[in-house]
N, CA, C and O atoms as a DFTB+ gen file, in Angstrom:
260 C
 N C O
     1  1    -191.671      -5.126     -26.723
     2  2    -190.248      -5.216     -26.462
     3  2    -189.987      -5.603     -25.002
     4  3    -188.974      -6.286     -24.854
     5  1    -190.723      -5.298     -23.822
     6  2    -190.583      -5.380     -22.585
     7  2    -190.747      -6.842     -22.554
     8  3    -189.882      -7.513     -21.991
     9  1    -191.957      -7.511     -23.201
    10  2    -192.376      -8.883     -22.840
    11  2    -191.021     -10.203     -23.343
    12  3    -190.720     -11.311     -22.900
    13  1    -190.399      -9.152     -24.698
    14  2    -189.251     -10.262     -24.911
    15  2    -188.174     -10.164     -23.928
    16  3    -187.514     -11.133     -23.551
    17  1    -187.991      -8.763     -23.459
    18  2    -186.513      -8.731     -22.560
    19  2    -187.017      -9.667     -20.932
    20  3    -186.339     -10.274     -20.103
    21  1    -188.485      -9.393     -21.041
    22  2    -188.619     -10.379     -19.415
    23  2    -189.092     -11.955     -19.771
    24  3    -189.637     -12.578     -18.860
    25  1    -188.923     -12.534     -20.907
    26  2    -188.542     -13.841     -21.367
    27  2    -187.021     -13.665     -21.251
    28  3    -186.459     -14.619     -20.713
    29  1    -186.471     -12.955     -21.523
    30  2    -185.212     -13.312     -21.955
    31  2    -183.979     -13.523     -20.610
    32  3    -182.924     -14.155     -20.570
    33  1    -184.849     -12.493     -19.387
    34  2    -184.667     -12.692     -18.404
    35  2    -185.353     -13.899     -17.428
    36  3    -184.914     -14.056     -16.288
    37  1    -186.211     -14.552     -17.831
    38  2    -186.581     -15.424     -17.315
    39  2    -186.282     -16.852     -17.923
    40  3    -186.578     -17.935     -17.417
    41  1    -185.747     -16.661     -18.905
    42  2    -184.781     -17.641     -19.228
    43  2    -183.681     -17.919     -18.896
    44  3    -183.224     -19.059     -18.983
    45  1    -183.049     -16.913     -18.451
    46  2    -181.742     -16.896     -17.876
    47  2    -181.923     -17.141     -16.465
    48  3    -180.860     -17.473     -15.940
    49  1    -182.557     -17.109     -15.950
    50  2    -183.150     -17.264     -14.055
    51  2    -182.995     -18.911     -14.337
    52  3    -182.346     -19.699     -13.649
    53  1    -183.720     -19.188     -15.463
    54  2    -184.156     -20.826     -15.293
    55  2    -183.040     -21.529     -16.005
    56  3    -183.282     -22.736     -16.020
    57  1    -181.915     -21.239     -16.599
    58  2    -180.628     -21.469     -16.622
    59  2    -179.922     -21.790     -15.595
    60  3    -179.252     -22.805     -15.406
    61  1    -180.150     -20.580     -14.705
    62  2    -179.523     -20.866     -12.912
    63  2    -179.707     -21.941     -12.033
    64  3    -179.021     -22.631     -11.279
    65  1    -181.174     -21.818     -12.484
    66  2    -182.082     -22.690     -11.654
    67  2    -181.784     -24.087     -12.275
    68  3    -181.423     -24.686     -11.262
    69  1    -181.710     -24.927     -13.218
    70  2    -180.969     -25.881     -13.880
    71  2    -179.966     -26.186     -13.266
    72  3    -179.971     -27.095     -12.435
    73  1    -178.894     -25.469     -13.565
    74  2    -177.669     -25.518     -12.676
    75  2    -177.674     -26.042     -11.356
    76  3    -177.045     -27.052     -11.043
    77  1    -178.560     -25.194     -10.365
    78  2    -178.528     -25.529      -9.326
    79  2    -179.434     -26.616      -9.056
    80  3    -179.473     -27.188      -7.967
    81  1    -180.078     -26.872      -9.929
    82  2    -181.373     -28.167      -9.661
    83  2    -182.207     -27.510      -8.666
    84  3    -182.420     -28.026      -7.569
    85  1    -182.547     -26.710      -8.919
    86  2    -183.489     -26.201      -8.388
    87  2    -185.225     -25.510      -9.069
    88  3    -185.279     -25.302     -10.281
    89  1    -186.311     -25.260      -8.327
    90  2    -187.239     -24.460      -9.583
    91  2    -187.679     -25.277     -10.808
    92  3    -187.788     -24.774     -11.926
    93  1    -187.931     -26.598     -10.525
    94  2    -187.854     -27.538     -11.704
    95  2    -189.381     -26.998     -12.798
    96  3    -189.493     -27.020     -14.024
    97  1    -190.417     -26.530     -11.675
    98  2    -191.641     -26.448     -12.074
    99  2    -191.191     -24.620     -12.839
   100  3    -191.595     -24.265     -13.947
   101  1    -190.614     -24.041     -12.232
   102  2    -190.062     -22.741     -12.980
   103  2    -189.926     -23.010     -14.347
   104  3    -190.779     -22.689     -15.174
   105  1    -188.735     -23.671     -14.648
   106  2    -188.258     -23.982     -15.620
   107  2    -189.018     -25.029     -16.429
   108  3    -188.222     -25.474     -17.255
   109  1    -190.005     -25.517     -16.534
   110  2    -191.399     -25.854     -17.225
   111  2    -191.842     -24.661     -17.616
   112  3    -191.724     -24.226     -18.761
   113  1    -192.291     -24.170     -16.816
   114  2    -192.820     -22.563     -17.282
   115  2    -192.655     -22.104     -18.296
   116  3    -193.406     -21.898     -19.250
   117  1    -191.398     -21.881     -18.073
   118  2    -190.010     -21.279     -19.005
   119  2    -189.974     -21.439     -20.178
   120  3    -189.845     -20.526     -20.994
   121  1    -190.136     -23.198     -20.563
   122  2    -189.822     -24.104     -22.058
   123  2    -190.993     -23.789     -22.446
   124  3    -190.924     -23.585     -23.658
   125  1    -192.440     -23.580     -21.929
   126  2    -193.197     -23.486     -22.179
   127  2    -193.865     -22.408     -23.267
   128  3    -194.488     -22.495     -24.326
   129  1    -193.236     -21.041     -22.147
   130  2    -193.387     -19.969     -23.328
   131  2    -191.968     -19.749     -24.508
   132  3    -192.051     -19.121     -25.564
   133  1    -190.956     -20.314     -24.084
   134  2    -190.360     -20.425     -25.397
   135  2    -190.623     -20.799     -26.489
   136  3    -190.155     -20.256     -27.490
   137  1    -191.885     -22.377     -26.544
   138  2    -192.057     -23.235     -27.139
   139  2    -193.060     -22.079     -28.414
   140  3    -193.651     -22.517     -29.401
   141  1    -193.006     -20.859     -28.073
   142  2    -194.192     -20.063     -28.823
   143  2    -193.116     -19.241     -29.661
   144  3    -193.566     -18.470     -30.508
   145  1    -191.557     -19.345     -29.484
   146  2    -190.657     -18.922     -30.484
   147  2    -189.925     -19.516     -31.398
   148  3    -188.736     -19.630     -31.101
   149  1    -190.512     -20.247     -33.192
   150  2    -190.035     -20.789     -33.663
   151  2    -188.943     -20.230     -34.518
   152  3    -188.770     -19.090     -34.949
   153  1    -188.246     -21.340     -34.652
   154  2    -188.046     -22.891     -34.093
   155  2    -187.129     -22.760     -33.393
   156  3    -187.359     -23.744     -32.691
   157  1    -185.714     -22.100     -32.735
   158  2    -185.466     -22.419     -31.693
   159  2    -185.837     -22.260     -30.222
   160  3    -185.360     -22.859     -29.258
   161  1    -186.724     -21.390     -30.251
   162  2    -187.265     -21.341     -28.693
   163  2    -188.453     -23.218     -28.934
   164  3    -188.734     -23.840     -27.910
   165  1    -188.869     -23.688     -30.151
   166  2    -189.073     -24.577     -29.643
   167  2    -188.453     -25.640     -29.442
   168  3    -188.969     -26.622     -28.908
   169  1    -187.347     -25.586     -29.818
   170  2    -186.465     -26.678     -30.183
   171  2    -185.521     -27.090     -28.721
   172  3    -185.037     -28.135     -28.285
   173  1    -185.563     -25.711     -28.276
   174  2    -185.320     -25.225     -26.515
   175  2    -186.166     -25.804     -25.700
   176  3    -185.921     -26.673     -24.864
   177  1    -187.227     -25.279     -25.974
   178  2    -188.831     -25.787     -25.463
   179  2    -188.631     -27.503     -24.940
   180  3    -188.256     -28.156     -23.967
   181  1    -189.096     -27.655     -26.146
   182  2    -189.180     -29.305     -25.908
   183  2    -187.915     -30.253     -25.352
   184  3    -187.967     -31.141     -24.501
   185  1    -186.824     -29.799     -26.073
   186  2    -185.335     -30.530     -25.624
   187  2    -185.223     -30.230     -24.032
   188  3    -184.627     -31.088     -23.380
   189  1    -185.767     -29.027     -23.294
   190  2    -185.759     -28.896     -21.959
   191  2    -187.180     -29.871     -21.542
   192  3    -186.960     -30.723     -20.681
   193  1    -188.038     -29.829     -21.874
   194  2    -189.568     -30.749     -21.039
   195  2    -188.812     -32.962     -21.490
   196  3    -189.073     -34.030     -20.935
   197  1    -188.088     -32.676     -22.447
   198  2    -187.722     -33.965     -22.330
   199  2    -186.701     -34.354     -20.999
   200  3    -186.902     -35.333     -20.280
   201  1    -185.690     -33.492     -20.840
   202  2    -184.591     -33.467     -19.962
   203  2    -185.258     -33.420     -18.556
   204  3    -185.155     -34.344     -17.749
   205  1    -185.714     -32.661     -18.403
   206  2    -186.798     -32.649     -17.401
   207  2    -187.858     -34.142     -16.836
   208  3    -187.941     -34.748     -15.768
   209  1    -188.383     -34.251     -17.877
   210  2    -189.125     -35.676     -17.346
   211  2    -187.978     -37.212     -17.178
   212  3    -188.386     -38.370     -17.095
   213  1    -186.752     -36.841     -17.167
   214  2    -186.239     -38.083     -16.885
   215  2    -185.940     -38.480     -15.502
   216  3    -185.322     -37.736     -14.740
   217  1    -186.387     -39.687     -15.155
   218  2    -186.456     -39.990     -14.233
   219  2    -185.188     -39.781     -13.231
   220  3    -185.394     -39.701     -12.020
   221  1    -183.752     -39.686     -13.814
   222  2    -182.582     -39.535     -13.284
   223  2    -182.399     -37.910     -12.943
   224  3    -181.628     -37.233     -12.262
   225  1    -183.773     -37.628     -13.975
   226  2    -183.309     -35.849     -13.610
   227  2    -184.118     -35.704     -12.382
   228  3    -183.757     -34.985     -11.451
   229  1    -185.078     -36.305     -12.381
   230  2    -186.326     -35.625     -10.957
   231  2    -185.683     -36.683      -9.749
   232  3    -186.251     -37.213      -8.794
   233  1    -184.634     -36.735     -10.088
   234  2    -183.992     -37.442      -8.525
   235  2    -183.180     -37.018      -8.010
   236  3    -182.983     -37.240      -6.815
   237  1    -182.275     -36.106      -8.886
   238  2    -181.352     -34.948      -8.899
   239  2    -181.959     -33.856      -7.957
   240  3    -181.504     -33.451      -6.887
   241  1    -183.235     -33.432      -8.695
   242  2    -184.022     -32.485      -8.009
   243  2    -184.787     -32.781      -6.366
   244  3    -184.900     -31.944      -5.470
   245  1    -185.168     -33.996      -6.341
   246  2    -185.316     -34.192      -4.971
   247  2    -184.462     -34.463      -3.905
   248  3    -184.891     -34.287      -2.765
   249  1    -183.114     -34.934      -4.115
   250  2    -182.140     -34.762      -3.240
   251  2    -181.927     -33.035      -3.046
   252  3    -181.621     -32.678      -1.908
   253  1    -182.054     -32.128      -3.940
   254  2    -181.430     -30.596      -3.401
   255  2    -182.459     -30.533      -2.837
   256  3    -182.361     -29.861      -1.810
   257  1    -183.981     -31.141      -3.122
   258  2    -185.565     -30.180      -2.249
   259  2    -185.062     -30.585      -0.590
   260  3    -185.735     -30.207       0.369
């Protein structure tokens, strides 16, 4: 029970972190172990590692670094 409430909290960190464009490699992390809760933690999972690898997104992220 502890391990889901500190996913559940670390999902929500990397929500923030989105927002702010920040923690990009966090929020990999993140989709990562979701991707082990089917099907919407994978459906989360992957729809975030796609959003993520776009090139318009990792430019976003290097203007806030």
């Amino acid at each position: 029970m502890l391990s889901i409430w500190a996913l559940v909290f670390c999902t929500f960190l990397s929500g923030r972190s989105l927002a702010q464009r920040k923690r990009r490699t966090f929020s990999f992390v993140v989709a990562t172990l979701q991707c082990l809760f089917f099907p919407l933690g994978t459906v989360l999972g992957v729809f975030t590692f796609i959003v993520l690898n776009r090139d318009s997104v990792r430019r976003l992220y290097e203007e806030n670094h």
